[in-house]
SEPA-552198 format. One line per field, with one value per residue (C-alpha): residue in three letters; x, y, z; residue number from 1. Coordinates in steps of 0.1 Angstrom, whole numbers, plus 5000, padded with zeros to 4 digits. Layout:
<sites>
aa: [ALA,...]
X: [X,...]
Y: [Y,...]
Z: [Z,...]
i: [NUM,...]
</sites>
This chain:
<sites>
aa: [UNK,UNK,UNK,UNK,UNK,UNK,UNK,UNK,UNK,UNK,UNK,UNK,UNK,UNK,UNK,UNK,UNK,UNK,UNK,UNK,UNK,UNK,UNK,UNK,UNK,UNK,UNK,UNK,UNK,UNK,UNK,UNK,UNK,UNK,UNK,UNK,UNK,UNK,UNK,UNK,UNK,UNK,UNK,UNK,UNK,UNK,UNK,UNK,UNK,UNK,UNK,UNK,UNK,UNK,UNK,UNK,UNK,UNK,UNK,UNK,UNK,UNK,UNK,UNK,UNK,UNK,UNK,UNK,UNK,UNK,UNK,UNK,UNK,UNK,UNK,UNK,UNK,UNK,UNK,UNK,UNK,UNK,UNK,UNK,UNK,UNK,UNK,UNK,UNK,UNK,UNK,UNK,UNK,UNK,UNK,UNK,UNK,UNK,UNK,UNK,UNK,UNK,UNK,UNK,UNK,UNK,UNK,UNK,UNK,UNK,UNK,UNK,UNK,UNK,UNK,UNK,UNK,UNK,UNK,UNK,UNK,UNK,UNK,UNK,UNK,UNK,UNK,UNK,UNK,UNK,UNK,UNK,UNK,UNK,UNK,UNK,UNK,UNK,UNK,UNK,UNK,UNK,UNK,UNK,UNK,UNK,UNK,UNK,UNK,UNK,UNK,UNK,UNK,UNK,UNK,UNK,UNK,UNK,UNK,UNK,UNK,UNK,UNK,UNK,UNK,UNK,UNK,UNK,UNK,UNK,UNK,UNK,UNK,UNK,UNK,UNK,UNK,UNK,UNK,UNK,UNK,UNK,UNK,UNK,UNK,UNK,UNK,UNK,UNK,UNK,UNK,UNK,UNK,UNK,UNK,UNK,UNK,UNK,UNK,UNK,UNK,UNK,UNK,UNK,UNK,UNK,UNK,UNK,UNK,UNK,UNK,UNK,UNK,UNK,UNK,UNK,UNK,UNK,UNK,UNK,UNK,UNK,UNK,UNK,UNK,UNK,UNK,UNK,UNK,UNK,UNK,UNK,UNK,UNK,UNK,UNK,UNK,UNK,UNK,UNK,UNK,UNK,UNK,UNK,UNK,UNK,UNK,UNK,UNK,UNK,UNK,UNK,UNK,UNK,UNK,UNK,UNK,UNK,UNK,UNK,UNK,UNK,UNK,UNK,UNK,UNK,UNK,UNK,UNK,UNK,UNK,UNK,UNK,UNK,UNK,UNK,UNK,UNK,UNK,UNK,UNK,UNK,UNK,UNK,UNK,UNK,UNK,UNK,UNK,UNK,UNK,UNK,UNK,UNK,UNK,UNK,UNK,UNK,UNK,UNK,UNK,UNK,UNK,UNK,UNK,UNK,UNK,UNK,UNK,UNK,UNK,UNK,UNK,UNK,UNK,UNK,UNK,UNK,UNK,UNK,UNK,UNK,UNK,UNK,UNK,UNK,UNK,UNK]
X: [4922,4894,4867,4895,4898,4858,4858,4883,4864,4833,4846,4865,4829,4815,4838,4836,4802,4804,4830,4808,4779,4798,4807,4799,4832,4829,4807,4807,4780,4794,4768,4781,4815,4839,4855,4879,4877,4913,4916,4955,4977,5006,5040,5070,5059,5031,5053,5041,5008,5021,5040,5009,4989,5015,5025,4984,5000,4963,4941,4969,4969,4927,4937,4955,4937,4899,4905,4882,4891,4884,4888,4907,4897,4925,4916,4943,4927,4938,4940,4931,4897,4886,4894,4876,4842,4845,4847,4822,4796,4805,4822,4854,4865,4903,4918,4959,4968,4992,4985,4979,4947,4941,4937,4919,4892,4895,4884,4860,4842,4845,4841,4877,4909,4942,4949,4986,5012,5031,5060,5082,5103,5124,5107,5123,5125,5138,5145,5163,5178,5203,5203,5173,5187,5162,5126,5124,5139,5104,5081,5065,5077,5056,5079,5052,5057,5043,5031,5012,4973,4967,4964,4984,5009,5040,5020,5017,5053,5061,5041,5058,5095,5080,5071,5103,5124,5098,5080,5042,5032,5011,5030,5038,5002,4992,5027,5012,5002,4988,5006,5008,5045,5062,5041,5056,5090,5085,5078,5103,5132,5117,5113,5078,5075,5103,5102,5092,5079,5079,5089,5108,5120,5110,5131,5163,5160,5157,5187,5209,5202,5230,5210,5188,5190,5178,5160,5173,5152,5117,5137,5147,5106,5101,5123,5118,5115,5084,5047,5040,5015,4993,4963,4928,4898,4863,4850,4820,4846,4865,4833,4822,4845,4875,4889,4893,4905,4931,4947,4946,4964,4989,4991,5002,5028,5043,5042,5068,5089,5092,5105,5129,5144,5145,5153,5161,5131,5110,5126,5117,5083,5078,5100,5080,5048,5071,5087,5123,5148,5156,5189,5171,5139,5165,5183,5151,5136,5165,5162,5124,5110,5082,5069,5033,5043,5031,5057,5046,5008,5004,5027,5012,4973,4982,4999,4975,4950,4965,4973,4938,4943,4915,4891,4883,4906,4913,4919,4945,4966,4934,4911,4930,4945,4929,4942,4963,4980,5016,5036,5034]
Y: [4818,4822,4828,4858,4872,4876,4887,4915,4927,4928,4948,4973,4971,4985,5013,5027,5025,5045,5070,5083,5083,5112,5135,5144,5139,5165,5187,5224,5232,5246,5231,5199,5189,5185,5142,5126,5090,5077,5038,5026,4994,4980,4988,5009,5018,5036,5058,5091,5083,5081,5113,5132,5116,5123,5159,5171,5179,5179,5197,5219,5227,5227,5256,5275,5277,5280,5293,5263,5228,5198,5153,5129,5092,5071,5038,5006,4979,4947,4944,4966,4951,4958,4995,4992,4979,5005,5035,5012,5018,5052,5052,5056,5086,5077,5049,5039,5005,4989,5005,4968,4969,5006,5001,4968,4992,5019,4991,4978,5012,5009,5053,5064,5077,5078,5114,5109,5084,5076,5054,5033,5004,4978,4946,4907,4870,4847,4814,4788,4764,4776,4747,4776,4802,4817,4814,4788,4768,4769,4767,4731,4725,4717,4746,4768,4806,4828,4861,4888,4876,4866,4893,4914,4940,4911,4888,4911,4919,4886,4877,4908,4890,4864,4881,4898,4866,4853,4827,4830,4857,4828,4801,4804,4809,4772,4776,4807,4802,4838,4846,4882,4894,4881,4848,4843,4854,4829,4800,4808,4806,4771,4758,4754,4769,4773,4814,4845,4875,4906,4940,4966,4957,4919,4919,4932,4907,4879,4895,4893,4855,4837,4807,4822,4835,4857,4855,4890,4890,4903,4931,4941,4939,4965,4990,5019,5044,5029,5036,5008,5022,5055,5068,5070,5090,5084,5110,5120,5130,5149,5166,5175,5197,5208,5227,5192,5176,5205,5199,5161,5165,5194,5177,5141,5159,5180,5144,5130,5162,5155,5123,5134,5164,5148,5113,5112,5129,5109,5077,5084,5088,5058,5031,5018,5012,4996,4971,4980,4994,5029,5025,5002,5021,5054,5028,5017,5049,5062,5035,5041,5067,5086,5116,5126,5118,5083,5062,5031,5032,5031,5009,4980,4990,4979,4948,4941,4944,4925,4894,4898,4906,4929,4921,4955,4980,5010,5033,5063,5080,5106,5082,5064,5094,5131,5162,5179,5140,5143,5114,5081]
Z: [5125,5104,5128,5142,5109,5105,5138,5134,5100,5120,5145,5123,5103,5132,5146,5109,5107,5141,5132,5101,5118,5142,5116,5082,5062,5025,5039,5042,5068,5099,5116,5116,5127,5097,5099,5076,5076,5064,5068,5057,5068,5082,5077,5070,5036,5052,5075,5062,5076,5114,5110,5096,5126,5150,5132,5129,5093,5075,5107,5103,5065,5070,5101,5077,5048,5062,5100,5113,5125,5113,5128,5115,5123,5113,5111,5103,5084,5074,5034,5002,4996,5032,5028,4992,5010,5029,5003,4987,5013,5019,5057,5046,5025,5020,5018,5016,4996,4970,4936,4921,4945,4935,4898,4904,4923,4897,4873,4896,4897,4934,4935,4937,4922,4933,4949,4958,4958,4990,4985,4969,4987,4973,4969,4961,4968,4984,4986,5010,4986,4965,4941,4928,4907,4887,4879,4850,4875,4898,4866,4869,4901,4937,4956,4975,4977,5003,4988,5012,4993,4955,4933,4953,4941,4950,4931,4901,4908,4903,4875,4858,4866,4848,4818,4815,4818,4787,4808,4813,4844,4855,4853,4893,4903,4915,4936,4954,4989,5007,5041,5063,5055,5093,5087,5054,5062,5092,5066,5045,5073,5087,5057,5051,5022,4995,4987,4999,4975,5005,5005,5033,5058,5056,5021,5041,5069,5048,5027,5057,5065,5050,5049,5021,4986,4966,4926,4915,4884,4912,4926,4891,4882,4907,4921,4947,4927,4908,4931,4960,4985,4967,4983,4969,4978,4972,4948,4968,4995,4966,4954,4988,5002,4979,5011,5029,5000,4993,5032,5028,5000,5015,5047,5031,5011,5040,5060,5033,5033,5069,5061,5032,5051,5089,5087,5118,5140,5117,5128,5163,5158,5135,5143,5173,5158,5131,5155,5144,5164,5164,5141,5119,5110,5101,5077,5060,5061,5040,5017,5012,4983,4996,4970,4960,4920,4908,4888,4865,4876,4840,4829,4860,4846,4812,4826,4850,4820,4791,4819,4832,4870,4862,4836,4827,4812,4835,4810,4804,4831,4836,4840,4873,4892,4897,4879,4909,4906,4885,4876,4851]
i: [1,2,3,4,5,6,7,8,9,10,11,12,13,14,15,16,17,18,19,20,21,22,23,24,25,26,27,28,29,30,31,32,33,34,35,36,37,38,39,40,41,42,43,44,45,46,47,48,49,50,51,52,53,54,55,56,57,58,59,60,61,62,63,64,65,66,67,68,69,70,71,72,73,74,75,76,77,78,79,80,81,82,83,84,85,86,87,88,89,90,91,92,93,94,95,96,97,98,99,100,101,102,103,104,105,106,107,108,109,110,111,112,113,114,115,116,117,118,119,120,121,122,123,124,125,126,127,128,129,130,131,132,133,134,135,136,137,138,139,140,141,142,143,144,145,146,147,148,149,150,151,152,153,154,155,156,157,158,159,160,161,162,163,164,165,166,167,168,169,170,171,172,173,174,175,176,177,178,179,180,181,182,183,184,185,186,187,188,189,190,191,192,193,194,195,196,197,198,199,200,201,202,203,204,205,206,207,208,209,210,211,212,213,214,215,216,217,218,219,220,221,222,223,224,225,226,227,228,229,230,231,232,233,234,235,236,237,238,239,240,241,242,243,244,245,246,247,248,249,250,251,252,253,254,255,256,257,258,259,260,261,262,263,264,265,266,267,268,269,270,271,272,273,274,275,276,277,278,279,280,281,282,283,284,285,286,287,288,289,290,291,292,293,294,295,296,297,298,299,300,301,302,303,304,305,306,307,308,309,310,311,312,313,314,315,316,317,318,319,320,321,322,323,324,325,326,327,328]
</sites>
């Protein structure tokens, strides 16, 4: 598995490296032909992004508002810190992640603020022993719970449920054991490992398995309405072309009113690529928050600060997001 992993990084390594290398993404010379980059991940928390790549929403904001065309290159990576190495090295010029990763790069000085949020979705946990009622009950124990990677946003999320039941937020780390969301839902349901931290739509399977149960004090850390998936961009993509910043930005947000407005025709487009069916991607669509306004990215900085996920402090609300960015 690990061999495939390194494998699959190479390769993506490689077609990025090729992408950039046929456009020139933030400039203005007509000369050249105008390239976004946009790398993002799996799942339904990301469903604005196939409806802007199915809709053309940004080449057609960039139509409107300059008369020329410009190419998006969207590109589906595995994990926040691969996109990061790429803005890093300059192939990528936007990237779409948790906002627990996004600060931690904003701290990191990896070249990049958040430009938008995308969505909120209900996160929680599960267990399959119901004997297991709350948290304290896991402190000191050997019960292994599967969490997407460490340091992830469900790990922060969890080590904020912590906090607010007044145990340590790392008194669950050495119990952490990182699996992809269908592997760990997978484990969870065989019984090789004890809990689940997920989010949509793994949450609500699990939640309608009456063989497992949930610790309500996770979902109550972290609700919908508070920022899961935001997207950043690279500030030498900002400073190079405001015009293509201005459609990314337009075309994003008239990818989420989509959503909000037509449920329904979204759905269709979406719930493939998802793996759901049809019925089931318009119920967790509707259940989703999509919006371009950020909610708690300041309240998860200071955490994520103060219980040293990051060792540096990311600073005010300014110093994380842009200035066309509104929100918390």
């Amino acid at each position: 598995m690990k061999l495939k992993k390194l494998l699959c990084i190479a390769l993506c390594t490689t077609l990025i490296g090729g992408l950039a290398a046929c456009g020139n993404s933030g400039s203005e010379d007509k000369g050249e032909k105008e390239v976004i980059n946009i790398a993002y991940q799996y799942g339904l928390a990301y469903a604005p992004l196939i409806i802007a790549e199915k809709n053309n929403t940004i080449e057609e904001a960039y139509k409107e508002a300059t008369g020329d065309d410009v190419e998006i290159n969207w590109i589906q990576m595995n994990s926040g810190a691969d996109i990061n190495t790429g803005i890093a090295s300059g192939e990528i010029d936007v990237g779409f992640m948790g906002v627990g990763p996004a600060i931690t790069g904003v701290a990191k000085d990896v070249g990049y603020k958040i430009f938008t949020n995308l969505s909120g979705q209900d996160h929680g946990m599960m267990v399959n022993d119901n004997s297991v009622g709350s948290l304290k009950d896991l402190v000191g124990s050997d019960k292994q719970i599967a969490v997407v990677n460490i340091g992830s946003i469900q790990h922060i999320i969890l080590a904020m449920a912590l906090e607010n039941e007044g145990i340590d937020p790392h008194a669950l780390d050495g119990n952490l054991i990182a699996m992809k969301h269908p592997d760990g839902m997978t484990a969870l349901t065989t019984g090789n490992v004890f809990g689940h931290v997920t989010s949509s739509p793994y949450i609500y399977k699990e939640e309608a398995d009456e063989k497992l149960y949930p610790i309500e004090a996770v979902s109550k850390a972290w609700t919908n309405e508070d920022s899961f998936i935001v997207g950043v961009a690279a500030e030498a993509f900002k400073d190079g072309s405001e015009a293509q910043y201005e459609a990314l930005c337009e075309g994003i947000g008239n990818a989420m009113d989509f959503i909000n407005n037509n449920v329904e025709e979204a759905a269709e487009l979406t719930y493939e690529l998802n793996g759901n069916t049809l019925e089931d991607e318009i119920l967790y669509l509707e259940k989703g928050h999509y919006s371009t306004e950020t909610s708690g990215v300041v309240k998860m900085a200071e955490f994520m600060y103060k219980n040293k996920f990051v060792d540096v402090d990311p600073g005010a609300y300014e110093d994380i997001v842009y200035e066309n960015v509104k929100g918390n």
